[in-house]
N, C-alpha and C positions, 0 to 999 in steps of 0.2 A: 805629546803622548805622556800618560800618569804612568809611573812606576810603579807596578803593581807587587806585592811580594804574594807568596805563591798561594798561598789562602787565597784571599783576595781575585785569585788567575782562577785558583780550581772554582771558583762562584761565580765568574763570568763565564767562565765556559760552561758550568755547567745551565746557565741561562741563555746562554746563546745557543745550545744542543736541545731548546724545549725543553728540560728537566722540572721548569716549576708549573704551577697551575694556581691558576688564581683562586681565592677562595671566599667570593665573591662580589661583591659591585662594590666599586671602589666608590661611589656616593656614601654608601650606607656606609663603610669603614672612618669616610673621612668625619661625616658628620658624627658617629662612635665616638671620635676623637676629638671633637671640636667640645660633644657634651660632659667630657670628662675634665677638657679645660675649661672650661667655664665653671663647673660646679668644685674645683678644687679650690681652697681656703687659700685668701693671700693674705700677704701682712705686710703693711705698709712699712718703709724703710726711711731714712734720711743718709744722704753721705756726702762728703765734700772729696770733686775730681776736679781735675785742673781742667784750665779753660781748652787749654789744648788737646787731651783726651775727647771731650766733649765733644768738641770742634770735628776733630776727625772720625769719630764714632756717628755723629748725626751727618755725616758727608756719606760717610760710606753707608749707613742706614738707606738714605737716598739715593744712591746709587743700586740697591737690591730691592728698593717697596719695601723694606720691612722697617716697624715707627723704632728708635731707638731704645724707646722703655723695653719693648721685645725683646732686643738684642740683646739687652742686659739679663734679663730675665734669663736669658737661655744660657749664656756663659755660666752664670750663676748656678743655673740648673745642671748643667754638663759639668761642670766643678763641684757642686755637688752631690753627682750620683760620679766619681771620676771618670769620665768620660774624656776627662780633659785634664793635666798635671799641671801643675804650677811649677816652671825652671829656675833657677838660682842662678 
């Protein structure tokens, strides 16, 4: 069971009580979003990881179906926009 803290509890309850309503076909959403990644600017990078990061990053890559460049991309992204903090 995930520890929920109470935010978190009053959103599931309030999903499990019917409270949301969908706001349309989730096809047309996903593909919305498929065309926004694709038409955003990338820029290609260079950086030096150790063989070890790699190693376990492209394991667990495997382990979920998603290709590792992805995975980076999205740290990156979630770091990024803080979504995600960097600890000391």
């Amino acid at each position: 069971m995930i520890d929920l803290d109470e935010y978190e509890t009053d959103i599931l309850q309030s999903v499990e009580n019917d409270e949301w309503e969908s706001r349309g076909s989730i096809d047309n959403r996903i593909k919305e979003l498929q065309s926004y990644v694709k038409n955003q600017k990338k820029k290609a990078i260079s950086i030096r990881v150790g063989e070890n990061d790699i190693y376990e990053l492209k394991k667990k890559a495997l382990e979920s179906g998603v290709p590792y460049q992805n995975i980076i991309q999205m740290l990156i992204h979630q770091f990024a926009s803080n979504k995600i903090q960097m600890s000391v």
